[in-house]
Residue frames as qw, qx, qy, qz and C-alpha x, y, z in Angstrom:
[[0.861, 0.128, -0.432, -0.234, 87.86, 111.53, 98.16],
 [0.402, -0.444, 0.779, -0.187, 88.85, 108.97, 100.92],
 [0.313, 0.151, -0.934, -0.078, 89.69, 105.06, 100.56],
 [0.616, -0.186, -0.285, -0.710, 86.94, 103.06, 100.49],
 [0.789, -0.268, -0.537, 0.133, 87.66, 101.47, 104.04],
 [0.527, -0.839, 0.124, 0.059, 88.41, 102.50, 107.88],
 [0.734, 0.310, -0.152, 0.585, 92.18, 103.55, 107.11],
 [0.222, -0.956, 0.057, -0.185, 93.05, 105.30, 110.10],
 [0.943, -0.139, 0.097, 0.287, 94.73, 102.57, 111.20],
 [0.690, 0.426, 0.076, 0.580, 97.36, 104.47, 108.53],
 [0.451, -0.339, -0.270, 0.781, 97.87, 108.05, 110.95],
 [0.181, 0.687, 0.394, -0.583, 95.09, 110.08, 110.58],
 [0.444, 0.557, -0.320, -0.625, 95.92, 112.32, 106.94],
 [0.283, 0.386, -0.755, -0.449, 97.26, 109.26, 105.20],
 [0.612, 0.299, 0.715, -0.160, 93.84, 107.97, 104.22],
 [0.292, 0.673, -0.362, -0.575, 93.85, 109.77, 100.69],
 [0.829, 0.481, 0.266, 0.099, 94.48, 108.22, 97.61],
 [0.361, 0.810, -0.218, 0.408, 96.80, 110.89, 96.94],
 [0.313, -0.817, 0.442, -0.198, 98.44, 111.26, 100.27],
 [0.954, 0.074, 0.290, 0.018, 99.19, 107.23, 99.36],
 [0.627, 0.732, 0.040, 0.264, 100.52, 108.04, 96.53],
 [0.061, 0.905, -0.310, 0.286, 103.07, 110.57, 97.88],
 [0.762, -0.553, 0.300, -0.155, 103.95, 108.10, 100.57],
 [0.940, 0.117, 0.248, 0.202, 105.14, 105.19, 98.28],
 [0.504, 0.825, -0.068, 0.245, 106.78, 107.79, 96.04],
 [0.226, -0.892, 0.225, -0.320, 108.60, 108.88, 98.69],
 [0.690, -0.495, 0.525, -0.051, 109.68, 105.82, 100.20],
 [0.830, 0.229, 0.291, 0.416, 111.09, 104.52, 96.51],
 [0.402, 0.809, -0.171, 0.394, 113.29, 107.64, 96.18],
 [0.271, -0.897, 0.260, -0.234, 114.49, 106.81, 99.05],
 [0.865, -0.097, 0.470, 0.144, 115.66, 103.29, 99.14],
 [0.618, 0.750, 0.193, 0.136, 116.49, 104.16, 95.62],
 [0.038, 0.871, -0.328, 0.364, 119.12, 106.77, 96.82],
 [0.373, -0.697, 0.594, -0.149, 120.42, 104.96, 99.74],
 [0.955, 0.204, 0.217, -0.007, 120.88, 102.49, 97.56],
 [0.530, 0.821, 0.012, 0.213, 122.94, 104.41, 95.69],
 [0.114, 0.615, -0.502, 0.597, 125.16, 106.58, 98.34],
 [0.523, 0.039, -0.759, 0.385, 124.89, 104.60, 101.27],
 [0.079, -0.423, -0.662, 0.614, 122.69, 106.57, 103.64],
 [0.245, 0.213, -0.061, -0.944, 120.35, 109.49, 103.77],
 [0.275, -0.315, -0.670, -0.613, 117.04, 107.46, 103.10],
 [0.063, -0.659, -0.572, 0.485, 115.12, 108.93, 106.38],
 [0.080, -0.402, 0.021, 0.912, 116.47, 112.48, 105.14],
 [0.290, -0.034, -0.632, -0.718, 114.37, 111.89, 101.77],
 [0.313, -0.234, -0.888, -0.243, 111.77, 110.08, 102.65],
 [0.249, -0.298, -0.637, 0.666, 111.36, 111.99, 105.91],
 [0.023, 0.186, -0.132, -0.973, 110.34, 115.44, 104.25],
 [0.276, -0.024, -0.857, -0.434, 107.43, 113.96, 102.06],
 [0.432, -0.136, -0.886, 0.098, 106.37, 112.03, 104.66],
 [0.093, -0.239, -0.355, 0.899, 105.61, 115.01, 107.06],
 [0.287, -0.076, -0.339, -0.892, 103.55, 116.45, 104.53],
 [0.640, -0.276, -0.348, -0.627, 100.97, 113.71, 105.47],
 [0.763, -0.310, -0.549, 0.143, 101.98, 111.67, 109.10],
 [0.418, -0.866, 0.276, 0.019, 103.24, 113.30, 112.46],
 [0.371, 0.657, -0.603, 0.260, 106.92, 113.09, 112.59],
 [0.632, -0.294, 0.595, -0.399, 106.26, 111.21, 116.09],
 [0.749, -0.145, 0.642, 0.078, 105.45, 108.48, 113.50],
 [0.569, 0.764, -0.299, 0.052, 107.89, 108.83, 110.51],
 [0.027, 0.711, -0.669, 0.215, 110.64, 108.49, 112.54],
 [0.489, -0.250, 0.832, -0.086, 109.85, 104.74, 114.23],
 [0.835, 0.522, 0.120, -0.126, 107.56, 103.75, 110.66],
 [0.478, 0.628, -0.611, 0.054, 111.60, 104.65, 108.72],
 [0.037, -0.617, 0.765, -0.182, 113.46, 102.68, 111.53],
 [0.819, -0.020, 0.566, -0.097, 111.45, 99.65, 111.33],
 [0.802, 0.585, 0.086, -0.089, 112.04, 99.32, 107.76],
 [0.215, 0.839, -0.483, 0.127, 115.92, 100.04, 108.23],
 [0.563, -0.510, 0.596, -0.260, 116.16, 98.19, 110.76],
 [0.791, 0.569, 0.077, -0.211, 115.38, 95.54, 107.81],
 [0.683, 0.685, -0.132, 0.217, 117.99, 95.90, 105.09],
 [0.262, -0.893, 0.243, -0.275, 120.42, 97.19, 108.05],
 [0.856, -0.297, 0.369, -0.206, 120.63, 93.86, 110.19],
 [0.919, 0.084, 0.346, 0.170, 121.35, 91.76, 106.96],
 [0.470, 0.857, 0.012, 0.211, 124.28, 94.28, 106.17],
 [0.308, -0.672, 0.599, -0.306, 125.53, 94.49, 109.12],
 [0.884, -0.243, 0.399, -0.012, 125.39, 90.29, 109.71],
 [0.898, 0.363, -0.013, 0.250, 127.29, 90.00, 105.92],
 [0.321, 0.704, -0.325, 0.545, 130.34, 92.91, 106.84],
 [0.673, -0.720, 0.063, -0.157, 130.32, 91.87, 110.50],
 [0.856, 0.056, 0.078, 0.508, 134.14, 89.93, 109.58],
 [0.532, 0.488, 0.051, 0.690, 135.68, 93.13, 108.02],
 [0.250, -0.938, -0.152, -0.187, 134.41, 95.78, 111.05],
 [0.352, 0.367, -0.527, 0.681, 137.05, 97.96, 112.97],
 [0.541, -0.512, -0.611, 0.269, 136.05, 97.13, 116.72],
 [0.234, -0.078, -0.194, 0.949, 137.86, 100.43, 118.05],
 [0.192, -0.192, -0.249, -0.930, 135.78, 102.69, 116.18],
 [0.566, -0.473, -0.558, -0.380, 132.85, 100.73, 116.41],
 [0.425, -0.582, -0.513, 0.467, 133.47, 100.77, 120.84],
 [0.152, -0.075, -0.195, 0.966, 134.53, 104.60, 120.54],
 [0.275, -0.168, -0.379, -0.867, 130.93, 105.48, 118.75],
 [0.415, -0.532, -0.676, -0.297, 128.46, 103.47, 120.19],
 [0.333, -0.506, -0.688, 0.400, 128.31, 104.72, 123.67],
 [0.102, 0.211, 0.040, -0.971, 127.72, 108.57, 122.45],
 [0.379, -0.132, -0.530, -0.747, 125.16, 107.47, 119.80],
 [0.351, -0.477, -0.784, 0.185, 123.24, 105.38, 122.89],
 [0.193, -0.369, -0.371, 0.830, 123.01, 108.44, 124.64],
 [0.178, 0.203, -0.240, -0.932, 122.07, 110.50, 122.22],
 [0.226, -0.140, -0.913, -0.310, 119.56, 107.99, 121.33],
 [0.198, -0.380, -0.744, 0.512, 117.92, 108.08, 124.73],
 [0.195, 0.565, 0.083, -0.798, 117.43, 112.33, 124.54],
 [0.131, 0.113, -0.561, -0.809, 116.25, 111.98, 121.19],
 [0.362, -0.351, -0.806, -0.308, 113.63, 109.66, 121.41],
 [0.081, -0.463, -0.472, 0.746, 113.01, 111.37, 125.22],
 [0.029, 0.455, 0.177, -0.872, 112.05, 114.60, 123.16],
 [0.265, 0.023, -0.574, -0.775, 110.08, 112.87, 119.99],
 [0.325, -0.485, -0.799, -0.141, 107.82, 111.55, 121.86],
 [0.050, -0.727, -0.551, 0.406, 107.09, 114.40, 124.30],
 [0.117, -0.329, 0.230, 0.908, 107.62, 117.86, 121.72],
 [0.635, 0.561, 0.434, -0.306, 104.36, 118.60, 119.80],
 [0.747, 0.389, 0.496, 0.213, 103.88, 117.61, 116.67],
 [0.482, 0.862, 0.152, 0.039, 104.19, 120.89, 114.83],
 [0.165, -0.842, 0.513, 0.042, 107.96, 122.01, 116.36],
 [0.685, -0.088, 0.678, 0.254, 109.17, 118.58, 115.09],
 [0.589, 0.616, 0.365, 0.376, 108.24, 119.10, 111.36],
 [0.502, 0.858, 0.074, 0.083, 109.60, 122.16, 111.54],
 [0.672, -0.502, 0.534, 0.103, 112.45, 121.13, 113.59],
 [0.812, 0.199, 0.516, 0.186, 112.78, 118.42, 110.65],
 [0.652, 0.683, 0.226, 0.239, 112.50, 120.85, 107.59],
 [0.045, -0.927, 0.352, -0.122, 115.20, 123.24, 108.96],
 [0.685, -0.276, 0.640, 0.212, 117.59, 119.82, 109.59],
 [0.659, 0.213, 0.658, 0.295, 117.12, 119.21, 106.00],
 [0.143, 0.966, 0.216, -0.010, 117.55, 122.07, 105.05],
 [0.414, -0.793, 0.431, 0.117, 120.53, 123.24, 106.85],
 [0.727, -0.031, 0.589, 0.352, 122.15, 119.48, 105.13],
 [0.711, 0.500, 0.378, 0.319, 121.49, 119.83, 101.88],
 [0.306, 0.903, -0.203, 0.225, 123.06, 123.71, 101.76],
 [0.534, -0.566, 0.599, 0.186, 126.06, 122.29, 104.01],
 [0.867, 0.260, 0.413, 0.104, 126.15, 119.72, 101.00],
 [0.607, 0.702, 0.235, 0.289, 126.08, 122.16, 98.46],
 [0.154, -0.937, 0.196, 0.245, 128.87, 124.88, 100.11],
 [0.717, 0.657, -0.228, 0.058, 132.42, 124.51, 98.53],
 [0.945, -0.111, -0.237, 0.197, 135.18, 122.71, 98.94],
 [0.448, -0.882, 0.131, 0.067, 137.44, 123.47, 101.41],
 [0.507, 0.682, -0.513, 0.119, 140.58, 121.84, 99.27],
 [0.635, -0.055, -0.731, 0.245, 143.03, 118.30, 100.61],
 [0.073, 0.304, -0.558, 0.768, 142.77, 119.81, 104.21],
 [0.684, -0.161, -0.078, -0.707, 139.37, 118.79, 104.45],
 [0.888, 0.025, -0.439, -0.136, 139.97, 115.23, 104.22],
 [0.391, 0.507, -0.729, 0.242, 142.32, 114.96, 107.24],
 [0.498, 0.054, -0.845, 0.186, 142.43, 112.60, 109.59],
 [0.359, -0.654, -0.066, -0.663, 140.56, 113.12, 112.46],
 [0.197, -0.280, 0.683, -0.645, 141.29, 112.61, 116.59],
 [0.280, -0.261, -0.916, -0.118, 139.68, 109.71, 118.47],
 [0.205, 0.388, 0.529, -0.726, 137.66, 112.18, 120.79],
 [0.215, 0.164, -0.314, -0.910, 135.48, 112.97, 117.98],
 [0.261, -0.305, -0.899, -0.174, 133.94, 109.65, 118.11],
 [0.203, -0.311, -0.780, 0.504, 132.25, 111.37, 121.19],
 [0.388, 0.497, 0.281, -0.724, 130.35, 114.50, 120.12],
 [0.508, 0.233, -0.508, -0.656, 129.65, 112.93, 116.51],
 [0.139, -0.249, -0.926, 0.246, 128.31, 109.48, 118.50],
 [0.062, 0.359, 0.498, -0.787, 126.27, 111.93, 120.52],
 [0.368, 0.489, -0.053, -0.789, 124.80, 114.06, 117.97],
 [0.390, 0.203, -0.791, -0.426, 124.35, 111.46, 115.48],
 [0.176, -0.245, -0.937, 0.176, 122.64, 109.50, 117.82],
 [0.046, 0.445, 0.368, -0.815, 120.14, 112.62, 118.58],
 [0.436, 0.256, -0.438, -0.743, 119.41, 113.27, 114.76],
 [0.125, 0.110, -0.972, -0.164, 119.14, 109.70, 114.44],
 [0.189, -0.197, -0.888, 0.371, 116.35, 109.38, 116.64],
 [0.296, 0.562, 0.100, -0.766, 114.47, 112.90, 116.21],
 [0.289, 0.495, -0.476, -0.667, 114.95, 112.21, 112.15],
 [0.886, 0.045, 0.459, 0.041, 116.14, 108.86, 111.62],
 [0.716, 0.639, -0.087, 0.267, 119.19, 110.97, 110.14],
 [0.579, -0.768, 0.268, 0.058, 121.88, 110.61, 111.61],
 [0.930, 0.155, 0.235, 0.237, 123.89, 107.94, 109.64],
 [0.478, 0.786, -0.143, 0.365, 126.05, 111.25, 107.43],
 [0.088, 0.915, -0.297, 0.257, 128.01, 111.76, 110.67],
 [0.898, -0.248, 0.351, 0.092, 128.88, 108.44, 111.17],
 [0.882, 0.335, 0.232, 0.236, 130.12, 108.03, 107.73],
 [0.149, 0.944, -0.114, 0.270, 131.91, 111.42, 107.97],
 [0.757, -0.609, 0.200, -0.128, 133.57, 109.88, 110.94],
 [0.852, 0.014, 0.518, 0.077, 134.32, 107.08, 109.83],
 [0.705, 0.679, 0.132, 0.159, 135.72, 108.32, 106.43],
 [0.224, 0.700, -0.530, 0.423, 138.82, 110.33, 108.11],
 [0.312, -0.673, 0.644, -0.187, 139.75, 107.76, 110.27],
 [0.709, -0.229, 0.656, 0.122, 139.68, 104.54, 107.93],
 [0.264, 0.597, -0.359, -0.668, 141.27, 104.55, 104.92],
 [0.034, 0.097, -0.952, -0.288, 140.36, 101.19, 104.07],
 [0.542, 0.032, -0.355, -0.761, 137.60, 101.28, 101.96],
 [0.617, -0.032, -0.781, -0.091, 136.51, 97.92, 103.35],
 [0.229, -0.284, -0.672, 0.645, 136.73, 98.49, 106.92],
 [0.220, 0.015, 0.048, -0.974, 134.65, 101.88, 106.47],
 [0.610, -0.113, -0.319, -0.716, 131.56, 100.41, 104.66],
 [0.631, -0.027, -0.759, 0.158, 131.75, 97.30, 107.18],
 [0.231, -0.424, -0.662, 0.573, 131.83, 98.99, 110.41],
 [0.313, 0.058, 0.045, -0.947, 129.06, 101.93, 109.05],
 [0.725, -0.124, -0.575, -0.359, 127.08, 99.04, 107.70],
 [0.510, -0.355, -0.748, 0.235, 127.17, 97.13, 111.46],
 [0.132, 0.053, -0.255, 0.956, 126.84, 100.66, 112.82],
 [0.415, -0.123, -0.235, -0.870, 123.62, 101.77, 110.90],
 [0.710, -0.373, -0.595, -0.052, 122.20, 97.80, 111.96],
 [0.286, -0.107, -0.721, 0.622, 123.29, 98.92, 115.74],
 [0.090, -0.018, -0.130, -0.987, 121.60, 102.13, 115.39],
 [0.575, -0.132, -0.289, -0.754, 118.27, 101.37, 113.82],
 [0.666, -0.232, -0.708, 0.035, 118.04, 98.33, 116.30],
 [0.307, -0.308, -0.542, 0.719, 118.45, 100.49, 119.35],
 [0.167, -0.004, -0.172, -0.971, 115.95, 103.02, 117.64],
 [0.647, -0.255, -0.572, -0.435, 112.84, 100.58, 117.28],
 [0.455, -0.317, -0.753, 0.356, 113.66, 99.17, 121.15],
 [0.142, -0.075, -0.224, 0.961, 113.73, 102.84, 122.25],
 [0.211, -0.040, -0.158, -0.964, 110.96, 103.84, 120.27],
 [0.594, -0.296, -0.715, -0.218, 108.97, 100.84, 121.31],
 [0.421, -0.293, -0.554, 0.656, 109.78, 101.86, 125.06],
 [0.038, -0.201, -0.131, 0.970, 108.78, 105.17, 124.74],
 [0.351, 0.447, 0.760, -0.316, 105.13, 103.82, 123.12],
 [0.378, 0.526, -0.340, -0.681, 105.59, 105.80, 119.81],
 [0.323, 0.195, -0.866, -0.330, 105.48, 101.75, 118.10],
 [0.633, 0.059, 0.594, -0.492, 101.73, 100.26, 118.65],
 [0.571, 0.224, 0.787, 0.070, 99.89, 97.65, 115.94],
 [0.480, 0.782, 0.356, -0.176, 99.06, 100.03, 113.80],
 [0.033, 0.862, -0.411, -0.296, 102.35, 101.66, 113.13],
 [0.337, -0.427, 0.807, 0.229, 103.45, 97.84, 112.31],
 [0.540, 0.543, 0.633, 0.113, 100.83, 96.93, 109.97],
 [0.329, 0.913, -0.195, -0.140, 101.83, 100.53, 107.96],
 [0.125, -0.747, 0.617, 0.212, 105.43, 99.27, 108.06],
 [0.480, 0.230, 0.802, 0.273, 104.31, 95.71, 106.54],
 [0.320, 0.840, 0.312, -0.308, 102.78, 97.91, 104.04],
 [0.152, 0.926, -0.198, -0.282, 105.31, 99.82, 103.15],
 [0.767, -0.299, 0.527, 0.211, 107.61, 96.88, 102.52],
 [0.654, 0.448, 0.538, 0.285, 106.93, 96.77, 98.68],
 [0.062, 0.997, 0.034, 0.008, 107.84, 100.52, 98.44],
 [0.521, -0.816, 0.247, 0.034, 110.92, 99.64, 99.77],
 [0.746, -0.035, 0.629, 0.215, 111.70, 96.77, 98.05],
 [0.632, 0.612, 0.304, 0.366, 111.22, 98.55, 94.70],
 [0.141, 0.949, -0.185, 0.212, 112.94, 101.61, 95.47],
 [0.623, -0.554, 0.539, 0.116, 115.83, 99.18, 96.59],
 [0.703, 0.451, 0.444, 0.323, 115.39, 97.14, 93.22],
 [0.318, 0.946, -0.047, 0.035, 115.36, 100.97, 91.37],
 [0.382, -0.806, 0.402, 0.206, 118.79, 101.80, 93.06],
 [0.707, -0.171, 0.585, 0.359, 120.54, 98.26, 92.20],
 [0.485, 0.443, 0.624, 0.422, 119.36, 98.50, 87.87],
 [0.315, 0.906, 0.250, -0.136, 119.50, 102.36, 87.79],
 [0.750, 0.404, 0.164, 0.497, 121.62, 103.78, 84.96],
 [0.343, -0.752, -0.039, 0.562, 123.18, 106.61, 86.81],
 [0.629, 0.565, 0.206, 0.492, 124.19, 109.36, 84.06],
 [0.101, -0.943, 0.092, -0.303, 125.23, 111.79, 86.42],
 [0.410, 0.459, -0.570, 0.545, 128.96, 112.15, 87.90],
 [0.545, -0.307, -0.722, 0.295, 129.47, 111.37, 91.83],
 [0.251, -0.107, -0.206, 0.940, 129.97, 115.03, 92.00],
 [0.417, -0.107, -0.098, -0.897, 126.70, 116.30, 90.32],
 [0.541, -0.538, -0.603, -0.233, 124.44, 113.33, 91.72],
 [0.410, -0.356, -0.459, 0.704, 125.73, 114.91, 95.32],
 [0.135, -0.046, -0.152, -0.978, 124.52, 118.48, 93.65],
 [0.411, -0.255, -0.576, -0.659, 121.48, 117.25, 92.68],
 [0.551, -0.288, -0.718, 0.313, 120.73, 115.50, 96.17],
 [0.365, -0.201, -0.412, 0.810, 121.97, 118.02, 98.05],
 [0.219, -0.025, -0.132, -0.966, 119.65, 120.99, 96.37],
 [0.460, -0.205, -0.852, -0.144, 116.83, 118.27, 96.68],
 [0.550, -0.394, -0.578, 0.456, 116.97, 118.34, 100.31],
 [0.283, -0.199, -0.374, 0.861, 117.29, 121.64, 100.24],
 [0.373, -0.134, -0.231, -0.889, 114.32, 122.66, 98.58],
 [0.544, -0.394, -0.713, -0.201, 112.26, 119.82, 100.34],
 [0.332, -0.420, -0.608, 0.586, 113.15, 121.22, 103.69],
 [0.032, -0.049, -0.050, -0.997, 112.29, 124.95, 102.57],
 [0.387, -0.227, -0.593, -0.669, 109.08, 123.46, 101.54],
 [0.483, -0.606, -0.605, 0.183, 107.80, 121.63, 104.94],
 [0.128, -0.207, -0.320, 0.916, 109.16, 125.21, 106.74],
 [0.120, -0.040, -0.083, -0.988, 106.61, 127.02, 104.64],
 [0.491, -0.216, -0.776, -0.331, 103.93, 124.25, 104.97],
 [0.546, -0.229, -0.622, 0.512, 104.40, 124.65, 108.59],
 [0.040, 0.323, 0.268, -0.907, 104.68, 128.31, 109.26],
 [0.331, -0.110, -0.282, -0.893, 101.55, 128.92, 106.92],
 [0.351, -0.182, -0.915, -0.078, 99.94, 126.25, 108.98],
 [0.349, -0.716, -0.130, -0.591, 96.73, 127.55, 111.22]]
């Protein structure tokens, strides 16, 4: 059964009814979640999403829509940011930007998705390993900004997940809870603004990919609504379980979608 109009326009599978379906779903568990914990709504939304678009466009379809909610996060916490940090990080996560988007737009289609489900994968059992005890939490050296810039700026841009190793960053080296979510929140708005210019340079972002991303607005918006008015009954510790095994069974799933692919 296909929609009863010319819906290529939408990236070849996702003319369905059903492959619709999965989309929206997909994109209100994710807003929904990074509503919740502050990042990680490519890493959801990403997996899903594979199942029925190239990953070529998943990755600039999520960062318009971040790019969104980002902006006017970053413009309200722009007062409370640490500058330092925020100069030590950006010039690895440019870079890394560059090669990322360099190699999603020329790497075929299939070695991305599975590229993707083995990233999300790989998180969600890093999530779920066990704590290492107070030594974990310590402080960390300003050189780090440089290979977690870098590499964060690489995921970012391949995924449009990148954001966890900012906030990792950024969590052992400001202990004010205020400064952190301020300069990750003008980060994530640098980020997903230097992702759409990139990904607009590199010709992955044509009319069609922006009429899907007006589309998808209302997906967004309600799995943003969900987040704000849900009644969380799970500890911080088991909604991080639950997440984390999530992710890790969504990435298992695109591997096997992939490798059983003809």
């Amino acid at each position: 059964m296909t929609l009863p109009f010319d819906a290529a326009f939408l990236g070849g599978p996702l003319q369905s009814p059903a492959a619709l379906l999965v989309a929206a779903l997909a994109l209100v568990a994710a807003y929904a979640i990074f509503t919740l914990v502050g990042f990680g709504s490519a890493m959801i939304a990403a997996t899903p999403l594979a199942a029925v678009l190239p990953v070529a466009r998943i990755v600039p379809l999520l960062a318009l829509l971040d790019c969104v909610g980002a902006s006017a996060r970053g413009w309200r916490a722009r007062r409370r940011i640490d500058r330092g940090e925020l100069a030590r990080l950006l010039p690895g996560m440019a870079a890394g930007q560059v090669l990322g988007v360099t190699l999603l737009a020329g790497l075929p289609a299939n070695a991305l998705a599975l590229a993707l489900g083995l990233f999300v994968a790989a998180y969600g059992a890093w999530g779920l390993r066990p704590a290492r005890g107070p030594a974990a939490g310590a402080p960390l050296g300003g050189l780090w900004a440089v290979p977690c810039g870098l590499v964060g700026g690489l995921l970012g841009a391949l995924f449009g997940s990148g954001g966890f190793l900012y906030a990792a960053y950024l969590g052992r080296r400001l202990p004010e809870r205020d400064a952190f979510r301020a300069t990750q929140a003008v980060l994530m708005a640098l980020s997903t603004g230097l992702r759409v210019v990139l990904c607009a340079l590199a010709g992955l972002i044509d009319g069609s990919l922006l009429l899907l991303a007006l589309l998808a607005v209302p997906a967004m918006f309600g799995g943003i609504w969900l987040g704000h008015h849900l009644d969380l009954r799970l500890s911080r510790e088991r909604f991080a379980r639950v997440l984390n095994l999530a992710l890790l069974a969504a990435g298992l799933a695109l591997v096997a979608k992939v490798g059983w692919a003809p």
